[in-house]
C-alpha positions in Angstrom: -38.7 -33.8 5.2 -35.5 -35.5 4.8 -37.1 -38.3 1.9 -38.2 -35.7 0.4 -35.1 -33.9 -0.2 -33.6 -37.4 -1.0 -35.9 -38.3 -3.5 -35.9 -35.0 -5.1 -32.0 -35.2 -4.9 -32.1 -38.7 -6.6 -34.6 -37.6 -9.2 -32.4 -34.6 -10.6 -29.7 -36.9 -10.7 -30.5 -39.2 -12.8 -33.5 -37.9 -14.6 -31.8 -34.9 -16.3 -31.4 -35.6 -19.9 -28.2 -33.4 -19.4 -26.0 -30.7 -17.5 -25.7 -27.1 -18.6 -22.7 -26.2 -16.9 -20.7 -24.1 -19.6 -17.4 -25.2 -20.7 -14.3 -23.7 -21.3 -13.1 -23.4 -24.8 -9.3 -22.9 -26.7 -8.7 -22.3 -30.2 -4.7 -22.1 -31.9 -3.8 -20.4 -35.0 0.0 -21.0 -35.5 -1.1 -19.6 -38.9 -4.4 -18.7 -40.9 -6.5 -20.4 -43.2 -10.1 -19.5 -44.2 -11.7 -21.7 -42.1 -13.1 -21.0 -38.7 -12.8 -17.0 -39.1 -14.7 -14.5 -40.6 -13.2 -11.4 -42.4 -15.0 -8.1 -42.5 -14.6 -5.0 -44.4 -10.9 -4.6 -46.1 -9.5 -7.8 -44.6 -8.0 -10.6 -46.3 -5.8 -13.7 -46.1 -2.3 -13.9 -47.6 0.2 -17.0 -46.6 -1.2 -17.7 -43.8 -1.6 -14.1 -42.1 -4.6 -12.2 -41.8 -4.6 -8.0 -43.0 -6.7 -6.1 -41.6 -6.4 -3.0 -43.8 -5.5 -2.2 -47.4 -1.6 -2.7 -48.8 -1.2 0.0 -50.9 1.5 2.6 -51.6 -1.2 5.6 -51.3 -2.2 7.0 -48.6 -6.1 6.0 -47.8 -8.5 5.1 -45.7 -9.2 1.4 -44.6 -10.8 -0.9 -41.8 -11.1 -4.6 -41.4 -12.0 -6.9 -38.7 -11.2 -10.7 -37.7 -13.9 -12.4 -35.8 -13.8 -16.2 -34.4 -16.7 -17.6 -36.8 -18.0 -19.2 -33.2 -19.5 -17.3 -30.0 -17.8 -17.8 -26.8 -20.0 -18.2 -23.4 -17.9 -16.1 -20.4 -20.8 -16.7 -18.0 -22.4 -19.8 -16.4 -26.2 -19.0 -14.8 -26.4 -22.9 -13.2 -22.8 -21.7 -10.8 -23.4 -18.0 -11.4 -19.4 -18.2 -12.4 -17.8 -15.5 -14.8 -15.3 -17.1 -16.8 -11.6 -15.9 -17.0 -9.8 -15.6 -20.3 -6.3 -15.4 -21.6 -5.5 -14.8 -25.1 -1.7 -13.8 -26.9 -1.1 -13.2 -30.7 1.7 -12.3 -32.5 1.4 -8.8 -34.9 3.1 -6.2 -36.5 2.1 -2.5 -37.5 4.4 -1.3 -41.0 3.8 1.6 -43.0 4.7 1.1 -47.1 5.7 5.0 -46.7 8.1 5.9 -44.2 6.0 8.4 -42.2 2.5 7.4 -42.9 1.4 6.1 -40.1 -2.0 6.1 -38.0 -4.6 4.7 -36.9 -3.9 1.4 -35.5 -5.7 -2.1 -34.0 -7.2 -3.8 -31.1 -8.2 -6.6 -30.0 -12.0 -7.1 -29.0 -14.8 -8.9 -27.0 -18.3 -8.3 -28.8 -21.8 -9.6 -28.8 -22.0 -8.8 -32.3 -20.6 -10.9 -35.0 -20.4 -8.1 -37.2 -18.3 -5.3 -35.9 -16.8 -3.0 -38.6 -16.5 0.4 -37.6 -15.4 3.5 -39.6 -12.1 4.4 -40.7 -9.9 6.4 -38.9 -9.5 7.2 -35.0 -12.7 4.5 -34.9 -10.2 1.8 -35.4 -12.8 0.0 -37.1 -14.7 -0.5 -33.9 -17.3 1.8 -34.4 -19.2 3.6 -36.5 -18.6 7.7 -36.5 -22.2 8.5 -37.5 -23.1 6.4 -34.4 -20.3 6.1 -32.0 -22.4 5.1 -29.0 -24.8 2.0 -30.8 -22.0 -0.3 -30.8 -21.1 -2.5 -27.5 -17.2 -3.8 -27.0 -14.7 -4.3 -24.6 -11.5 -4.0 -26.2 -7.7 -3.5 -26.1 -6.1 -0.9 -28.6 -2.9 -0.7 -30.1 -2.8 3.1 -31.0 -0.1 4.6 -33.5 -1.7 8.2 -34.0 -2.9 10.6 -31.0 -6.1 11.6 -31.5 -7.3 14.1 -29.2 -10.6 13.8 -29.9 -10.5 10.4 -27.9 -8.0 12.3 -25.1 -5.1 9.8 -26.4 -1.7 10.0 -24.6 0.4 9.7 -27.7 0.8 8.0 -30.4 2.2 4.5 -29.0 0.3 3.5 -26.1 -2.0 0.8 -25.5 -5.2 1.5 -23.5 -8.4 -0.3 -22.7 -11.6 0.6 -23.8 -15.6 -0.2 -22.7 -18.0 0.8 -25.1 -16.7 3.8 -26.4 -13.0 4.9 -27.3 -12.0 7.3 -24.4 -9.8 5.0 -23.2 -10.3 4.0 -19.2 -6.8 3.2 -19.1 -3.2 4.1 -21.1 -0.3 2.9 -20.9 2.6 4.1 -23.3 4.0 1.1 -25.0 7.7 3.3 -24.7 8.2 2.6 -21.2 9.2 -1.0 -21.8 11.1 -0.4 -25.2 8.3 -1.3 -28.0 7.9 0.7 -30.8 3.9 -0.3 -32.0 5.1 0.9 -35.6 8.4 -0.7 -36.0 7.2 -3.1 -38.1 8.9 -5.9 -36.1 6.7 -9.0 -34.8 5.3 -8.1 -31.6 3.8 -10.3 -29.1 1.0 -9.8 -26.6 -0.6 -11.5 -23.9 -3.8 -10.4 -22.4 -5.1 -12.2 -19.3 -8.1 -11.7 -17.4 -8.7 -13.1 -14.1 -12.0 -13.2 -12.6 -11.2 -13.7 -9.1 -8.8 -11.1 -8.6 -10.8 -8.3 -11.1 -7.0 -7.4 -12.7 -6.6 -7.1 -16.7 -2.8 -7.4 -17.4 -1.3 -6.4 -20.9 2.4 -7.9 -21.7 4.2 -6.7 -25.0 7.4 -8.0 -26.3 9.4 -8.6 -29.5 10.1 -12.1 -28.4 7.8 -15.0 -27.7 8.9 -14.8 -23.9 6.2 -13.2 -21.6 7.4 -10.3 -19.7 7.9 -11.1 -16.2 5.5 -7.4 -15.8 2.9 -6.6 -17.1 2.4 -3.1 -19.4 -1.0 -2.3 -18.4 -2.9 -3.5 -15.4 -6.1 -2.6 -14.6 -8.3 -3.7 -11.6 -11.5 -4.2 -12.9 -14.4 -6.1 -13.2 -15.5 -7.5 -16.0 -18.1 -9.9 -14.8 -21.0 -6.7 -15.5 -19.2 -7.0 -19.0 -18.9 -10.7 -20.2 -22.6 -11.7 -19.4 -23.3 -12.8 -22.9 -21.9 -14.9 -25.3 -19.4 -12.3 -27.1 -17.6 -12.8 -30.1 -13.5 -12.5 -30.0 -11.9 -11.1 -32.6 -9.3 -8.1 -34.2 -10.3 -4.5 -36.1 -7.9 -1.8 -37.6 -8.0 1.3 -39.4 -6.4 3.8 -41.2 -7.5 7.3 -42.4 -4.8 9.1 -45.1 -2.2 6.7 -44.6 -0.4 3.6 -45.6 0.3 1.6 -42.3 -0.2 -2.2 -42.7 -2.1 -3.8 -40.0 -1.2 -7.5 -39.9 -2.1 -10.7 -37.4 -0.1 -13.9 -38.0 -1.0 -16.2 -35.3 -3.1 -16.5 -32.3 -4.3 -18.4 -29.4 -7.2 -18.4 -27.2 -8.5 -20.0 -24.1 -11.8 -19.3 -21.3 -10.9 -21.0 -17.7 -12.2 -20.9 -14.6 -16.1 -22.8 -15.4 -16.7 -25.8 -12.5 -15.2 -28.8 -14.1 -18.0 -31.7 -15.1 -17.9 -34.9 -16.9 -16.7 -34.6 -20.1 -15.3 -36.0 -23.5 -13.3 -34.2 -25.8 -14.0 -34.3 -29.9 -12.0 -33.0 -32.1 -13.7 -30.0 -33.4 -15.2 -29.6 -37.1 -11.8 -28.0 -38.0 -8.6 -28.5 -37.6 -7.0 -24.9 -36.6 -9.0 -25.3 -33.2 -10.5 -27.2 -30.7 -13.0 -26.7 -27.9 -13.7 -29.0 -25.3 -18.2 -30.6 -25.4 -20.2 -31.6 -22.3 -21.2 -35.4 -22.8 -24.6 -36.1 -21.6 -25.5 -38.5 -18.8 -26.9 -42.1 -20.7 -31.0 -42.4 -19.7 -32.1 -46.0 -20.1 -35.9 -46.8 -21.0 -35.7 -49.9 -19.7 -38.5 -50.5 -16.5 -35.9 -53.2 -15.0 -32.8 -51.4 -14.9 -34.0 -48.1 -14.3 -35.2 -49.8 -10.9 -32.3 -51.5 -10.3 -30.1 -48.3 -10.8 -32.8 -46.3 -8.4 -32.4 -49.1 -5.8 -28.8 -48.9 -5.8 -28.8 -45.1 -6.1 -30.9 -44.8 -3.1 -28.5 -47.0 -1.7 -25.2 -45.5 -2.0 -26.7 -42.1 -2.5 -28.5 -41.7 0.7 -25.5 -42.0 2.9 -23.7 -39.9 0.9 -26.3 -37.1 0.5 -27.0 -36.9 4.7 -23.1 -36.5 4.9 -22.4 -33.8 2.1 -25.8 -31.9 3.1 -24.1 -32.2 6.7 -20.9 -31.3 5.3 -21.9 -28.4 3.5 -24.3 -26.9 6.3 -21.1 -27.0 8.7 -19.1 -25.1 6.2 -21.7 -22.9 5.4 -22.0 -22.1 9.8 -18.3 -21.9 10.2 -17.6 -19.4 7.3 -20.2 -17.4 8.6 -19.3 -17.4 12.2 -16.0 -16.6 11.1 -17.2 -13.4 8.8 -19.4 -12.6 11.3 -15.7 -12.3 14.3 -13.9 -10.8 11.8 -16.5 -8.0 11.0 -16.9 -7.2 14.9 -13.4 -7.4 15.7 -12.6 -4.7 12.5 -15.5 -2.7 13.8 -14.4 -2.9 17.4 -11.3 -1.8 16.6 -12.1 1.5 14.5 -15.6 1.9 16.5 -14.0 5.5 17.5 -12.9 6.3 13.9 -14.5 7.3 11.0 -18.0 6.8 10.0 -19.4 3.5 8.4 -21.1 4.1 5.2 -24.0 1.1 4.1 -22.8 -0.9 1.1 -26.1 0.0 -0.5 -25.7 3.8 -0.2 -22.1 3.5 -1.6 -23.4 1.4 -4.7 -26.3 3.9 -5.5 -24.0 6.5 -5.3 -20.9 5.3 -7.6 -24.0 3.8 -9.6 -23.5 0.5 -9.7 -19.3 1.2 -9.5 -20.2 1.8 -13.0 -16.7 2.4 -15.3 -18.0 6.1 -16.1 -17.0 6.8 -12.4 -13.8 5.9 -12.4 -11.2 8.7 -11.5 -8.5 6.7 -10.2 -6.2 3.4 -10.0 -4.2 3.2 -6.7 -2.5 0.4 -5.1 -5.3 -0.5 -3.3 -7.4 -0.9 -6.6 -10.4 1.6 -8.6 -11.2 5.1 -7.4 -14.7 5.8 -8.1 -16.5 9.4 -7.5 -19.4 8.9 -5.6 -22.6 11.7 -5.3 -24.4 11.0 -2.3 -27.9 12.1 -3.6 -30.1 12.8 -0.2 -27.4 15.0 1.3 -26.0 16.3 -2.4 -22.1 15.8 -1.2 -19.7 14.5 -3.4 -17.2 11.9 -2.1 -13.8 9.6 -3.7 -14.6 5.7 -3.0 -11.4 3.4 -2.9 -12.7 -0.4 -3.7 -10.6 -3.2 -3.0 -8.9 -6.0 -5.7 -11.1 -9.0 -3.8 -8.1 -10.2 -3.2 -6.3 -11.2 -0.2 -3.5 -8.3 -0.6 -6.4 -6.4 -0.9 -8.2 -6.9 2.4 -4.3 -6.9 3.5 -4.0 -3.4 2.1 -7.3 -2.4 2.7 -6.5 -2.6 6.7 -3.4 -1.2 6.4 -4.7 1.6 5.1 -7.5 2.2 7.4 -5.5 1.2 10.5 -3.2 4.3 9.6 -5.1 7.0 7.7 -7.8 6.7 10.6 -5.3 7.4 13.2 -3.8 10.6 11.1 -4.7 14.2 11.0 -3.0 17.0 8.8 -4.1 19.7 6.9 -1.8 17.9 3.8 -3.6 14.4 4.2 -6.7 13.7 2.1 -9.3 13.5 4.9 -10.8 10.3 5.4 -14.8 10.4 5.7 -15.8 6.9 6.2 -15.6 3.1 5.4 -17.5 0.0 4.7 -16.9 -4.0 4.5 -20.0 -5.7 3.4 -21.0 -7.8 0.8 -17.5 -8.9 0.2 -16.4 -5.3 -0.7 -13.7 -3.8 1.1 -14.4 0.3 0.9 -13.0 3.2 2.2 -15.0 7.0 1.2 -12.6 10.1 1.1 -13.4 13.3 0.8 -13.3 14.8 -3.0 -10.8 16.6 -4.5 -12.2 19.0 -7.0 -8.6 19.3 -9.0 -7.7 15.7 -8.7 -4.6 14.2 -8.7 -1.1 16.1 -9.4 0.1 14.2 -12.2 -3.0 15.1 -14.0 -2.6 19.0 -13.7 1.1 18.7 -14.2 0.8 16.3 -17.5 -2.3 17.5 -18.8 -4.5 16.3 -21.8 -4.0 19.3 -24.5 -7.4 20.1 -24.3 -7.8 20.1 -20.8 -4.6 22.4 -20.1 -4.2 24.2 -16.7 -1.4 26.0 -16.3 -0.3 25.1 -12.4 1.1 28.7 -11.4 4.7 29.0 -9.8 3.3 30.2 -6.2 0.9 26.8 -6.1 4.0 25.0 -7.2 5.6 26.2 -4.0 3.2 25.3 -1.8 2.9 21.8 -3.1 6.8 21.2 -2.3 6.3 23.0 1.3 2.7 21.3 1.8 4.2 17.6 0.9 7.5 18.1 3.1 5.3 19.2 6.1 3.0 16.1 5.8 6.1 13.9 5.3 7.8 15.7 8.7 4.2 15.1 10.1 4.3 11.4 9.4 8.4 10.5 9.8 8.8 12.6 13.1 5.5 13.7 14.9 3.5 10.4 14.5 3.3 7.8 17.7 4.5 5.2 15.4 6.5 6.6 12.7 4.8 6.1 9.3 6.9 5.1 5.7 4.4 5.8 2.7 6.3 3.6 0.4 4.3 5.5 -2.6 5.1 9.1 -3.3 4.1 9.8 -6.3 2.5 12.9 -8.3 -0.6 10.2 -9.6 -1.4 9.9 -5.5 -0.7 13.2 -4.3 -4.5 15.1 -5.0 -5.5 18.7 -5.0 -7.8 20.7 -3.2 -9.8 23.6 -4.8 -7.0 25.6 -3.8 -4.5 23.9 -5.6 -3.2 22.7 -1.8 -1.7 19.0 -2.1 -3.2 16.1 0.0 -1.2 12.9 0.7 -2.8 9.7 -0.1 -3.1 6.0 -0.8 -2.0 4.5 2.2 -2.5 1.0 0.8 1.4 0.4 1.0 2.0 2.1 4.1 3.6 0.7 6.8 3.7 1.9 10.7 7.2 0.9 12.9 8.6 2.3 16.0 11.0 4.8 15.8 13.5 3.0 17.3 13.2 0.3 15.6 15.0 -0.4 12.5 13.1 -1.1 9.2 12.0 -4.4 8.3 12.8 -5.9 4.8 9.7 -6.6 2.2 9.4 -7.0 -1.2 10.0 -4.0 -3.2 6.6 -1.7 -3.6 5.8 1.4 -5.7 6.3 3.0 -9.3 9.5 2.7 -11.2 10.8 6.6 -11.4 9.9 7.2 -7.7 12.1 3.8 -6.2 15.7 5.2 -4.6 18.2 2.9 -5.3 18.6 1.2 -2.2 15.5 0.1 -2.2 15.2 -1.7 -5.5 18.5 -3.2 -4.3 17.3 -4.2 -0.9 13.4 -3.9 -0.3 14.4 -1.8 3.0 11.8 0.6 3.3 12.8 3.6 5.5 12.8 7.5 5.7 14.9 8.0 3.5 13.7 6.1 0.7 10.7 8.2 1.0 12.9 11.6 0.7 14.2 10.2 -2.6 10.2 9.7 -3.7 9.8 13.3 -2.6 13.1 14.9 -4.5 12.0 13.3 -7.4 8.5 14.2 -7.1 9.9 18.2 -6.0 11.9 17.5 -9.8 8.6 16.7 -11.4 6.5 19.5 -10.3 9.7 22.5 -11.2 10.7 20.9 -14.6 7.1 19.7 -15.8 8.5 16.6 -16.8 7.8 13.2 -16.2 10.5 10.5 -14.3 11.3 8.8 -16.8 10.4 9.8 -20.6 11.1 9.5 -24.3 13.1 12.3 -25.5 11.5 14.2 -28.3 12.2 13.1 -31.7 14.2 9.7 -30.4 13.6 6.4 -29.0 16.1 6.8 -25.8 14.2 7.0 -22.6 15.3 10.0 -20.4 15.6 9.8 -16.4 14.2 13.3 -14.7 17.2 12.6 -11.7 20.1 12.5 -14.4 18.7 15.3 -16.6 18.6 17.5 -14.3 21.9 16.8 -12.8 23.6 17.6 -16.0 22.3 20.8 -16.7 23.3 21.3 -13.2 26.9 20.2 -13.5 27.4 22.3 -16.9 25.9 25.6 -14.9 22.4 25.6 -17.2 20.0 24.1 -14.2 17.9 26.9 -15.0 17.2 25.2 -18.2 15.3 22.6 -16.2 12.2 24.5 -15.1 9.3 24.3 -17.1 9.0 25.6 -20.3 5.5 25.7 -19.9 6.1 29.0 -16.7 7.4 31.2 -19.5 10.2 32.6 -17.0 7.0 33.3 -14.4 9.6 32.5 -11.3 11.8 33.7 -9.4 15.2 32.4 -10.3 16.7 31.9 -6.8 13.4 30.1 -5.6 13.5 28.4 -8.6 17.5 27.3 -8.2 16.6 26.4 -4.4 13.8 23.7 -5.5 15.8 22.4 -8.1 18.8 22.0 -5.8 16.7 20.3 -2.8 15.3 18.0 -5.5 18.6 16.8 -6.5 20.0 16.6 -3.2 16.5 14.7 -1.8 17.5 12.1 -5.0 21.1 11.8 -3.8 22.1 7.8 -5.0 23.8 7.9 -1.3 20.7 7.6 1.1 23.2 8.7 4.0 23.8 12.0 1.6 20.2 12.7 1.4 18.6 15.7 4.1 16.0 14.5 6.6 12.5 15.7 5.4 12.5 18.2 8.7 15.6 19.5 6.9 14.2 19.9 3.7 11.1 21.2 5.3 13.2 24.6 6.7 15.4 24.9 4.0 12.2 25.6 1.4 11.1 28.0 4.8 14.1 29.9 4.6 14.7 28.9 8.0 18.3 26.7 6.6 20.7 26.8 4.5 20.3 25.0 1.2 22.7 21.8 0.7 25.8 21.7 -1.5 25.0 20.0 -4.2 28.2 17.9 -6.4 28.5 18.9 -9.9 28.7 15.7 -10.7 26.0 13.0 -9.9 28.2 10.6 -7.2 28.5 7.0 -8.4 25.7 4.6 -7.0 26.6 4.2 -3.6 24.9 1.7 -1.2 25.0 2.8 2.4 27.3 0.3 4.8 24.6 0.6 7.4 22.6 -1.8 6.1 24.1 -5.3 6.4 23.9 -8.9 5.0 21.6 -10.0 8.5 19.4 -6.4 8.0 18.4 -7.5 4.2 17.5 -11.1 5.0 15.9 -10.9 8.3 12.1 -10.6 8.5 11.3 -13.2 5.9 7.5 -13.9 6.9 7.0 -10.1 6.6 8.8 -10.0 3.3 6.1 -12.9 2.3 3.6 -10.7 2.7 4.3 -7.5 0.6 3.5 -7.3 -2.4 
């Protein structure tokens, strides 16, 4: 058997007129000329920088694409390998009349050459008498809110798959960039295929942001399993906004490396990387010579790597195979497994059109398990090593947990690499989502359901600081992972950044975690995780849900961001607090009630953690069963408590190395 193998081995290798690995590719445009590019629709060239739509002084209605004249291969069949990619370009959105504005551009991955879509909120992706024939994956730029696509605003950046409901939105006003400034923006898109993120990064400098603007865990490998064209589109519909690219690099990484040469490519604007063939001789003498000596040298080496491989291949397995039986062991009493296959059939495939959530631990998708007919919310991990980190932090708490406030945990599975947890389905969703709805999608949340959400969450908090055997920080509170039940009843959850400690024990240090808005001071200073940090999560959550406002947010007809904490805190200190609640209640409250939440938000989001109430405090103060806390006039100076000293912030530095 073995000269068999051998002499097949030795006959691939140097019989094959060639290898079809794929390579990876790169292209630079400092600046445009007309070669290498093709222009579609209203585009043009002028010195150097492409135009997507129409300059003119009237208002009207344009679209234009940008395509890369050459297709790009994303996916290898001989290593089954999806290619990553990473691209950045430098644009700018103007309007020749101030005010005319709408509808902006992306940036998209095709397998058609010739994508020009309709005017309009199409953005010149696809066409309005067929919206559904075209297939893309792209990232918009969006300067009008269309509702008809569910858009945010009118500055946000969101990604879309195959249609333009966006899957993902991220307002481009949260890190200070105004889409239709007309200044020269930069962005940086990078997708990488072994962790299943897409990151977006804006900035009016050529310096990457150290964060990116949009993240999304997802994978794209279903997606990128042709070769696809790259390119830009934009649109307008009644208006005069300018659309304009100036430069614009590209790059595909992560394909097996092989022997190769490099030739400059047919142009000089880019240049891509060829696969030189191995050199077949048709000569009888040395084709024997090179078998002999092939066989020679080659044999050896084949038993060993064949030998090699097979022992990697055992160990890898044996090692899966421990790990798997020491996680079931240990959760062999909990919750139910679930098979990876009935998972998949039910979330279809994990197909986008499921997706109802993005937590820490990575994409929520809604699963309907046909046979029985129930309905179920499946968590899937980020393949990634913080994900199999979070995954068991999460199931090594939740399992362990039980209270009427907690979104129950039904079941879990680890197979086929996937790392899966099934919860049970909230039929309202999440509280962000009721409290910030779409416009056509408004609920009003009543005042009485409002009140039960800020007892509800302080008696799960009290549940999980006090009553637990080990005392449990959730790290995350945040309206986004708080859900709903179909009686408007909140349930905690996303435990993925959880951690369990003793409750005498003092907390350990990490690397901050969680959502700008929610963080108390303290902990952005010092990564100490505690009780209190999670109170200040919960005031400012308790703030969110009376006021109907968002954390942080751009104040209405300006550009200056607005903190929630220090709004409300000045209408408190000028005697108006009452002007806080949500416009939205038309005066449906009672006013004292009203006053009382307001003041236990503030005094929950005290900069002082020692300042701040205990969450059992809290918890009989909304019961009637306390007296509410004085509350300064004015918001105290930024105070960081003295308990916390220099050997408390740097101790635990392994554990800080593992938090991300």
């Amino acid at each position: 058997m073995a000269p068999t193998i051998l002499l097949v081995f030795l006959l691939l290798l140097f019989n094959s007129p060639s290898l079809t690995l794929s390579e990876n590719i790169s292209f630079d445009f400092p600046s445009f000329t007309a070669r290498n590019i093709t222009l579609l629709g209203d585009s043009h060239l002028k010195n150097g920088v492409i135009g997507l739509t129409r300059e003119i002084g009237v208002p009207s209605s344009s679209s234009g694409s940008l395509v890369y004249e050459n297709p790009i291969r994303f996916f290898d069949q001989e290593s089954n390998i999806t290619a990553s990619f990473s691209t950045s370009f430098s644009f700018s959105i103007n309007s020749l009349n101030s005010g005319s504005f709408g509808d902006g551009l992306t940036f998209f991955l095709s397998p058609d050459n010739q994508t020009l879509g309709s005017p309009g909120g199409y953005l010149g992706l696809v066409n309005s008498s067929e919206p559904n024939k075209n297939k893309f994956l792209a990232i918009e730029f969006d300067t009008k809110l269309d509702t008809e696509f569910n858009d945010p605003n009118g500055n946000h950046v969101g990604l879309d798959i195959d249609e333009l409901d966006s899957i993902m939105t991220a307002d481009a006003g949260l890190q200070n960039i105004d889409l239709k400034s007309g200044n020269l923006i930069t962005a940086w898109i990078d997708y990488k295929n072994d962790l299943r993120v897409l990151n977006v990064f804006l900035s009016y400098s050529s310096l990457k942001p150290p964060t990116p603007l949009l993240s999304v865990d997802i994978d794209l490998s279903h997606y990128l399993i042709d070769d696809m064209f790259v390119g830009f589109s934009a649109s307008t519909e009644g208006s005069t906004e300018v659309h304009l690219i100036h430069s614009w690099r590209f790059k595909t990484f992560g394909f097996l490396p092989v022997r190769s040469k490099s030739h400059p490519h047919n142009v000089s604007d880019s240049s891509v990387t060829e696969i030189s063939e191995f050199p077949v001789s048709n000569s009888t003498e040395k084709h024997h010579n090179r078998l002999g000596l092939g066989i020679g040298i080659a044999g050896p080496a084949f038993f060993f790597v064949v030998l090699a491989v097979f022992g990697y291949v055992s160990v890898k397995k044996w090692k899966d195979t421990r790990v798997e039986k020491g996680l079931k062991a240990e959760i062999l009493t909990g919750p139910r497994e679930f098979s990876y296959r009935g998972l998949y059939a039910a979330t279809r495939g994990f197909h986008s059109s499921r997706i109802i959530g993005h937590g820490a631990f990575g994409n929520v998708y809604k699963a309907v398990f046909v046979s029985s007919g129930d309905v179920g919310a499946v968590k899937r991990s980020k393949h990634s090593h913080e994900g199999k980190t979070e995954f068991l932090a999460e199931l090594s708490i939740i399992a362990g947990l039980r209270h009427k406030n907690l979104v129950p945990l039904q079941g879990w599975c680890a197979d086929k690499g996937e790392l899966l947890l099934v919860y049970e389905f909230m039929p309202n969703g999440s509280l962000d989502k009721v409290l910030h709805p779409e416009p056509e999608n408004s609920v009003l949340l009543a005042w009485s359901h409002r009140q039960n959400i800020a007892i509800g969450l302080a008696s799960v908090l009290a549940y999980l600081h006090q009553e637990c055997e080990q005392q449990v920080i959730h790290r995350d509170i945040k309206t986004s992972n708080i859900m709903l039940d179909g009686n408007f009843s909140p349930r905690l959850g996303d435990f993925g950044l959880a951690r369990l400690m003793d409750h005498d024990k003092s907390p350990v240090s990490t690397l901050t975690a969680g959502t700008m808005g929610y963080l108390a001071p303290e902990y952005l200073q010092y990564g100490k995780a505690t009780e209190k940090t999670d109170v200040f999560s919960y005031g400012v959550v308790i703030l969110e849900v009376a006021c109907g406002r968002r954390p942080i947010e751009r104040e209405v007809n300006s550009q200056k961001m607005v903190n929630l904490v220090d709004w409300v805190w000045g209408l408190h200190g000028e005697g108006r607090i009452f002007e806080a609640a949500d416009k939205k209640l038309n005066g449906a409250f009672e006013e004292e009630e009203m006053r009382k939440l307001l003041l236990v938000g503030l005094s929950c989001a005290h900069p002082d953690s020692a300042e701040r109430p205990s969450i059992r405090r809290v918890l009989q103060i909304l019961n009637n069963e306390a007296n509410p806390i004085a509350v300064p006039k004015m918001k105290p100076s930024l105070v960081f408590s003295c308990s916390l000293t220099v050997e408390d912030i740097v101790s635990d530095d392994e554990e800080s190395k593992t938090t991300a």
